[in-house]
C-alpha positions as CSV (number, residue, x, y, z in Angstrom):
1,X,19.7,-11.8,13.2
2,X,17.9,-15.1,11.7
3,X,17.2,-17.6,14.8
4,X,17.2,-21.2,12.5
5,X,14.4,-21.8,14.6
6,X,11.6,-19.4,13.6
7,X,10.5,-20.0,10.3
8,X,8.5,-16.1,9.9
9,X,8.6,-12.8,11.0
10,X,5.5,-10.8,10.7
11,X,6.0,-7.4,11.5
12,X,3.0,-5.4,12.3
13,X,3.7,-1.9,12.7
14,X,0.5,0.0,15.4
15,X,-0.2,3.3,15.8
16,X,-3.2,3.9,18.3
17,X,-5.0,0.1,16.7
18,X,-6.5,-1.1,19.6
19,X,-9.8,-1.8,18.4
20,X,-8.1,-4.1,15.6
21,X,-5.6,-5.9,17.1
22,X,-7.6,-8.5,19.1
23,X,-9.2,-8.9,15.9
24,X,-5.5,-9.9,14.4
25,X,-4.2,-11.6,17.2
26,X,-7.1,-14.1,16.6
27,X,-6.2,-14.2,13.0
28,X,-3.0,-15.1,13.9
29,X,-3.7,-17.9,16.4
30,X,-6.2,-19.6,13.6
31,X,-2.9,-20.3,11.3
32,X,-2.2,-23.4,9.9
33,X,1.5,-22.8,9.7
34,X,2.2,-22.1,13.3
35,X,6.6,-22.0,13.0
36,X,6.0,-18.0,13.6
37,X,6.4,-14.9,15.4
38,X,4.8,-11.9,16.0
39,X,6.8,-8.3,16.0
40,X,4.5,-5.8,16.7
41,X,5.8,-2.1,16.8
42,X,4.6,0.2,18.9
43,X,5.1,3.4,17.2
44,X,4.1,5.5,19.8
45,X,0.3,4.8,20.4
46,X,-1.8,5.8,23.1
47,X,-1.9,4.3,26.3
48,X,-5.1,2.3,25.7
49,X,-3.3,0.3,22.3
50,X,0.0,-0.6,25.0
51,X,-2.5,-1.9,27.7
52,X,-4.2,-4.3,24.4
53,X,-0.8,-5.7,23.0
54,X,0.2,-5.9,27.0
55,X,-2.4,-7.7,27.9
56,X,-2.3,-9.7,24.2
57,X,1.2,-10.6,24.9
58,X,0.5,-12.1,28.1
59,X,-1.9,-14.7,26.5
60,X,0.1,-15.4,23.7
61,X,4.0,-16.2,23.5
62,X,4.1,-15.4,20.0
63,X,4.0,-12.0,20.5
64,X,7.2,-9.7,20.8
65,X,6.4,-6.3,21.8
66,X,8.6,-2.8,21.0
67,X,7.9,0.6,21.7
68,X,9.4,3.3,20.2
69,X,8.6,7.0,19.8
70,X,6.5,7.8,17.1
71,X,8.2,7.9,13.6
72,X,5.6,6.7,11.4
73,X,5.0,3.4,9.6
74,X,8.0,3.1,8.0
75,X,10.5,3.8,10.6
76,X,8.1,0.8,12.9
77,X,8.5,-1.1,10.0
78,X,12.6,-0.7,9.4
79,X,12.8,-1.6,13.1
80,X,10.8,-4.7,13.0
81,X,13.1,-5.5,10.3
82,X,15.7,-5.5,12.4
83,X,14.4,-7.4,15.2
84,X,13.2,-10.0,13.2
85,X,14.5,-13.4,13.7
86,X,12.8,-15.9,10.9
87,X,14.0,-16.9,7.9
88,X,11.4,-14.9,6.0
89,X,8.8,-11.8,6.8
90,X,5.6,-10.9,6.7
91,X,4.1,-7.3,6.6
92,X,1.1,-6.8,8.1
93,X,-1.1,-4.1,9.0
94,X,-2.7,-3.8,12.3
95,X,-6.2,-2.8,10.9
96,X,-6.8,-5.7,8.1
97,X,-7.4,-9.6,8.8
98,X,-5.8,-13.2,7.8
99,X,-7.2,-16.3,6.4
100,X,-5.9,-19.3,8.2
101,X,-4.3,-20.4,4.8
102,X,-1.9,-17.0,5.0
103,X,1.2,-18.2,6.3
104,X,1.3,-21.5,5.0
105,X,0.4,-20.7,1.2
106,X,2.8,-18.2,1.2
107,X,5.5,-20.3,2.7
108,X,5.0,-23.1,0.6
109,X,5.5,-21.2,-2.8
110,X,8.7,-19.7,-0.7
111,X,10.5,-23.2,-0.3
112,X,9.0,-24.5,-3.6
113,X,11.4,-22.6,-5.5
114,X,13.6,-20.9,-3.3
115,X,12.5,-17.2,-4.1
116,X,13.5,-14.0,-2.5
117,X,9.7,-12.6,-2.5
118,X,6.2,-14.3,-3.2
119,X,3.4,-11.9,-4.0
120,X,-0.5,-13.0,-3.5
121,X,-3.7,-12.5,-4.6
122,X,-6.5,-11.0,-1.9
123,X,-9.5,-10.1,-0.9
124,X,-9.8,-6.1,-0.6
125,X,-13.1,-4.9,1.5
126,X,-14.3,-1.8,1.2
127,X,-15.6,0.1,5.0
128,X,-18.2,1.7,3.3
129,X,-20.7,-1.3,1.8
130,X,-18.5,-4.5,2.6
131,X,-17.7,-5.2,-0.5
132,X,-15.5,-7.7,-1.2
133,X,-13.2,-7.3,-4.1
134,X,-11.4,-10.7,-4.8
135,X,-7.7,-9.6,-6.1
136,X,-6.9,-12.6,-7.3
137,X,-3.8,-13.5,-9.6
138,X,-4.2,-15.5,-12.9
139,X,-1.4,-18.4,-12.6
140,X,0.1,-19.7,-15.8
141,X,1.8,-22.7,-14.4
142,X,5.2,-21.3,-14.1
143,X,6.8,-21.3,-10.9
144,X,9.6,-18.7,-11.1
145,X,8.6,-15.0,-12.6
146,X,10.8,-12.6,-14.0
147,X,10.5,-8.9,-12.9
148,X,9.1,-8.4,-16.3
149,X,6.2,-10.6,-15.5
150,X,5.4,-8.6,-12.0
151,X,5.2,-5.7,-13.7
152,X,2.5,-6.7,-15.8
153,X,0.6,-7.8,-13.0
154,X,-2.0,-4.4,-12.3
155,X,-0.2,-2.3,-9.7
156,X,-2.5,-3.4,-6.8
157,X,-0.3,-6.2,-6.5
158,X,3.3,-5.2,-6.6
159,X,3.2,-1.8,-4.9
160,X,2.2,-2.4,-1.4
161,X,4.4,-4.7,0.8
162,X,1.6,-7.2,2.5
163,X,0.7,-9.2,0.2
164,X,4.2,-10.9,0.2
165,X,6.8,-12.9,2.1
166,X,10.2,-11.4,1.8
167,X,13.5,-13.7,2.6
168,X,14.8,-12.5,5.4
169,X,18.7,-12.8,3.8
170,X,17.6,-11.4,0.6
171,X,16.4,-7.9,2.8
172,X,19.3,-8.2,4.6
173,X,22.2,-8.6,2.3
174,X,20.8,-5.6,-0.5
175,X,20.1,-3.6,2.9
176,X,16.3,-3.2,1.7
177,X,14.4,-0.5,4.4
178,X,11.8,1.7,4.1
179,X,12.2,5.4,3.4
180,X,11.8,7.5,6.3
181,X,10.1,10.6,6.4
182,X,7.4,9.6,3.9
183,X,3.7,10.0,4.9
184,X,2.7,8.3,1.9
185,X,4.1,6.5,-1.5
186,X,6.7,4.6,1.2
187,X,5.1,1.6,0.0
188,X,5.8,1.7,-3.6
189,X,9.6,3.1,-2.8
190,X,10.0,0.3,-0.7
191,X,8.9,-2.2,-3.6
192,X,10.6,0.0,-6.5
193,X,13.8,0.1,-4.9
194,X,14.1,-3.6,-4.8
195,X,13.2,-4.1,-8.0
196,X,15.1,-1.3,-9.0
197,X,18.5,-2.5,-8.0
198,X,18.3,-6.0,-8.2
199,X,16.9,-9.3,-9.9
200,X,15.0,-11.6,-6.9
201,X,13.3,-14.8,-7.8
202,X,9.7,-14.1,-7.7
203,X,7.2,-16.6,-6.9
204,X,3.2,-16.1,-7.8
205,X,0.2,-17.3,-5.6
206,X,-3.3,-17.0,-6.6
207,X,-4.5,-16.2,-3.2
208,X,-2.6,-15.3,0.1
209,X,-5.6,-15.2,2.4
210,X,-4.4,-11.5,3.0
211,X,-8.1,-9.5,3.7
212,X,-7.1,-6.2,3.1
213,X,-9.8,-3.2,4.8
214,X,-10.4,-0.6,3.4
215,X,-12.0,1.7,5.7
216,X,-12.2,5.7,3.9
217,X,-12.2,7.4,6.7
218,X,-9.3,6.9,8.7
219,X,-7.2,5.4,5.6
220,X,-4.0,7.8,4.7
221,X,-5.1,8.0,1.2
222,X,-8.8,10.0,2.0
223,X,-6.0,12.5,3.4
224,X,-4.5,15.6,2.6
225,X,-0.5,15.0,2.2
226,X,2.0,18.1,2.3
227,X,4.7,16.6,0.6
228,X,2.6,14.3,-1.9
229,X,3.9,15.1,-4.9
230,X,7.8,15.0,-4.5
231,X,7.0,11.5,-2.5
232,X,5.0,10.5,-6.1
233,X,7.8,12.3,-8.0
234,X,10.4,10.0,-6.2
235,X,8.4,6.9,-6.8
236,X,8.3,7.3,-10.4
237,X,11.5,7.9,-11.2
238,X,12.1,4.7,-9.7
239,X,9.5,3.3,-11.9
240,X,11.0,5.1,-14.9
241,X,14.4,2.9,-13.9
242,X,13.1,-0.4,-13.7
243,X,10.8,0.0,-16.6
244,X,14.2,1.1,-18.6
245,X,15.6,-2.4,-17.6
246,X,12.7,-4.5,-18.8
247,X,13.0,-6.8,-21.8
248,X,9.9,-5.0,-23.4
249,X,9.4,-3.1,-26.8
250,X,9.6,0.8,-26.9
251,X,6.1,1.1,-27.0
252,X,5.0,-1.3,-24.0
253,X,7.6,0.4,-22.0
254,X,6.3,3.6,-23.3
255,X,2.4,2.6,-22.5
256,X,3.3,1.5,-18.9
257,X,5.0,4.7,-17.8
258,X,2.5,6.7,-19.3
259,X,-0.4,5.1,-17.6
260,X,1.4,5.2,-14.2
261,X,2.8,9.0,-14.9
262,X,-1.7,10.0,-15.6
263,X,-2.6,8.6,-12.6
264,X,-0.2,10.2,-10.7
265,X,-1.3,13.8,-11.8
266,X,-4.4,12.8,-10.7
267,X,-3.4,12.2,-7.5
268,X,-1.3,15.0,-7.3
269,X,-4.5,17.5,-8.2
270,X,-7.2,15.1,-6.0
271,X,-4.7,15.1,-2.2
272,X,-4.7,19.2,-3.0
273,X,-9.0,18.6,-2.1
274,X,-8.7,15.9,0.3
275,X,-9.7,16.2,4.2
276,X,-7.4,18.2,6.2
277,X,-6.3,20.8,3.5
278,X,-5.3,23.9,4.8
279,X,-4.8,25.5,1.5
280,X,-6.6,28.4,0.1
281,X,-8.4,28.4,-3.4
282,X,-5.9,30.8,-4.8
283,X,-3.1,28.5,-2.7
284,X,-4.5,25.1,-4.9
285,X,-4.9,26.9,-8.1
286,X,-0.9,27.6,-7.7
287,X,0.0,24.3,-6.2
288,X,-1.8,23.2,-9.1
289,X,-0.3,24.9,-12.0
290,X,2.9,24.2,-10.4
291,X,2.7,20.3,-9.8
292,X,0.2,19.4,-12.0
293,X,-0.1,21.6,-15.3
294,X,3.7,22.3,-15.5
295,X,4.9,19.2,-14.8
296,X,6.3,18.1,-18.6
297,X,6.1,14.6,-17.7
298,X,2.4,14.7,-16.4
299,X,1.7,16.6,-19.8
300,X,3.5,14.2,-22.3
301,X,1.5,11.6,-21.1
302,X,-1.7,13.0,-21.1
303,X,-0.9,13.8,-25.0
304,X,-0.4,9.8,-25.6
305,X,-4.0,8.8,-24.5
306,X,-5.7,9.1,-21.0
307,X,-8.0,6.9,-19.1
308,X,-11.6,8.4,-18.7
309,X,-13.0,5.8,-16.8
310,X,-14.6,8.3,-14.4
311,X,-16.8,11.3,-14.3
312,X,-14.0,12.8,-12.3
313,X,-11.1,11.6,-14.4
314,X,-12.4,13.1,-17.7
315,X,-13.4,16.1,-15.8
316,X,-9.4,16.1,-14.5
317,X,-8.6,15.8,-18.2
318,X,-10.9,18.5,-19.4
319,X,-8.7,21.0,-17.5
320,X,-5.9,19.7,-18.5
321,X,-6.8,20.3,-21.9
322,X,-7.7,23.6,-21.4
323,X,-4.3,24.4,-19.6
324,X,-6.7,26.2,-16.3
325,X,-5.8,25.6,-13.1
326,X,-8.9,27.9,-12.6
327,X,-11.3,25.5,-13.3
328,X,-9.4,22.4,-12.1
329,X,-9.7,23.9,-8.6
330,X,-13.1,24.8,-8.9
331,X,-14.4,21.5,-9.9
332,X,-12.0,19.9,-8.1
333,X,-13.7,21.6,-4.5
334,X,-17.0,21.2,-5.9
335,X,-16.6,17.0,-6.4
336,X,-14.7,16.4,-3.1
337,X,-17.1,18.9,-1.5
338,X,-20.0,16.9,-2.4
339,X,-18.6,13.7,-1.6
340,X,-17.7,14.4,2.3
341,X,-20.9,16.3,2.7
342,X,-22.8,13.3,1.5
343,X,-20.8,10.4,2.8
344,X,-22.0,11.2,6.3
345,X,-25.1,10.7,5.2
346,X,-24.3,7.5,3.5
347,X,-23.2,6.1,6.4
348,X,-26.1,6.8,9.0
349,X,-28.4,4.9,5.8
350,X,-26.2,2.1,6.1
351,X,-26.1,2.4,10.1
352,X,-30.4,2.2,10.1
353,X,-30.4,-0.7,7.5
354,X,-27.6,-2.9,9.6
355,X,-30.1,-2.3,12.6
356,X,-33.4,-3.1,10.7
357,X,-31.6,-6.6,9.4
C-alpha cells in the first residue's frame, strides 16, 4: 500500500551479497534525492549476509529488512513489491552500484510527464578488465515515447528491470509481478508482459547513474540453465505479441523478430556448454537437435540473414547450415572448453599487474 509520504521504493532482492551490500548501502546514503526507502529481501542468504543488512539497518533507518525462504529473485522481488510503500519503485541489484544522480534523474523525468515507467542509460562494467561500457540513450527532445519507440531502443535497455522507475499504481492496478519459477529470462517476461498488455507512458533519460557489474563468474548468464529454452521460448512469444501490435511495416516487424528469434538459438546451443552442465556429449547433441535445429522458428530466421559478428556466431551458423548437431556440439565443447581453461589464467595476469601498479 502507497504511504503519500515516501516518494521511492527500491527493492533490492539479496541472496548470500554480503560483500556488496555495504558497498550499496553507501550508494544509497550519497543520493541527492533522499524522499526514499530501502526494501531489501532476504531471500534466504546465509547467516553472514543477515548479520550485514542487520547491522546495516541499525545505522541506517532507511532500510526495511524481510526474510523469506529462498524462492529466487523473482519471488524476492514480487514480495518487495508488495511491501513497498512509495509512489514509485526502483529495482536494484544487490551486486551493482548507484551514482548519486540515480534517484533524482529518474524521478524528475517521472513527474515531468507523469509516466508509468522511465528507462535510463548506464554504465555496464565488465569483472574481468573494468571496462566501462557507457549505455547511454540518444534523446530526441521528446518527452513522452510510444512503445514503438522502446522497442527500437537495442534490447539492453528495455529487457532488464533496473534501469527504470516503475509507478507504483501503474504495477499495482495491471497486477504486474514477476514469473516465478524462472532461473533466468524472468527479466525480459517481466518487461514483455507489461508491454504486452498494455500502453504506459514511457519517459527516456540519457543516463540513470545505474553502474551495472558485470562480474562472469558468479553472474547467472556464465551458467548452465535446465529449463533455458522453454523460459526463452516463453519470452518470445511475448515478443512475437507486442511486435504484432506495433505501428511498423511488415518488414521492420519482420527484421526485429528475426534478429531477436537468432540470438536466441544461440543461446539456447551456448547454456547447453556453460559451467555446471551435467549433460553428456551424446545428451547435447540431442538437446540440440531438439531445441535448436528443429526448432522452425529458429530456422526461418536464420534463412532471412544472420549476424556473424563473432568467430563463434558464424561458427554457430556454419552448423546450422549443415543441419549437424554433431559438429555444433563438438565445437561448441571445444570454444567453451578453451575459454574456462584460460580464463583462470587471465585472471591471475590481471591479479600480478593490479599488484605491480
Amino acid at each position: 500500500m502507497t504511504n503519500t509520504d515516501i516518494e521511492i521504493s527500491i527493492i533490492v532482492p539479496c541472496y548470500n551479497a554480503e560483500d556488496f551490500l555495504p558497498t550499496l548501502a553507501e550508494c544509497m546514503q550519497r543520493q541527492v534525492f533522499q524522499n526514499f526507502e530501502v526494501i531489501l529481501v532476504n531471500d534466504g542468504g546465509c547467516e553472514k549476509q543477515v548479520a550485514v543488512m542487520d547491522e546495516l539497518a541499525a545505522g541506517y533507518s532507511k532500510l526495511k529488512i524481510i526474510h523469506q525462504p529462498n524462492g529466487g529473485v523473482s519471488r524476492a522481488r514480487n514480495t518487495g513489491i508488495k511491501a513497498a510503500s512509495g509512489k514509485w519503485i526502483a529495482f536494484v541489484d544487490a551486486d551493482d552500484e548507484l551514482k548519486p544522480c540515480y534517484l533524482q534523474t529518474l524521478h524528475c523525468a517521472a513527474i515531468d510527464i507523469n509516466a508509468d515507467i522511465v528507462i535510463g542509460g548506464y554504465d555496464r562494467v565488465h569483472f574481468r578488465n573494468g571496462k566501462v561500457n557507457s549505455m547511454l540513450i540518444e534523446l530526441n527532445g521528446e518527452k513522452r515515447h510510444s512503445t514503438e519507440e522502446v522497442f527500437e531502443l537495442n534490447k539492453a535497455y528495455y529487457d532488464m528491470p533496473w534501469n527504470k522507475l516503475f509507478k507504483s499504481s501503474f504495477i499495482e492496478t495491471n497486477q504486474f509481478y514477476f514469473p516465478l519459477g524462472y532461473s533466468f529470462y524472468e527479466d525480459e517476461v517481466f518487461m514483455n508482459t507489461i508491454f504486452a498488455n498494455s500502453k504506459p507512458v514511457v519517459a527516456f533519460v540519457r543516463d540513470c547513474g545505474y553502474i551495472y557489474n558485470l562480474r562472469d563468474e558468479s553472474s547467472a548468464s556464465s551458467k548452465y540453465h535446465t529449463s533455458y529454452a522453454k523460459y526463452g521460448m516463453h519470452a518470445l512469444s511475448l515478443t512475437k505479441r507486442i511486435v504484432s501490435q506495433l505501428n511498423w511495416s511488415y518488414e521492420k516487424k519482420k527484421k526485429f523478430t528475426d534478429d531477436i528469434i537468432n540470438q536466441l538459438g544461440y543461446d539456447i546451443c551456448s547454456n547447453y556448454f556453460r559451467k555446471g552442465t551435467p549433460l553428456s556429449f551424446g545428451e547435447k547433441r540431442k538437446a540440440l537437435r531438439t531445441e535448436v535445429l528443429n526448432n522452425t522458428d529458429i530456422i526461418e530466421s536464420h534463412k532471412s540473414g544472420i549476424d556473424e559478428n563473432t568467430l563463434t556466431k558464424r561458427l554457430y551458423h556454419w552448423c546450422i547450415n549443415r543441419n549437424s548437431d554433431f559438429f555444433m556440439a563438438l565445437i561448441f565443447n571445444m570454444l567453451f572448453a578453451f575459454k574456462y581453461r584460460f580464463y583462470g589464467l587471465f585472471k591471475a595476469i590481471l591479479s600480478i599487474k593490479s599488484k605491480l601498479h
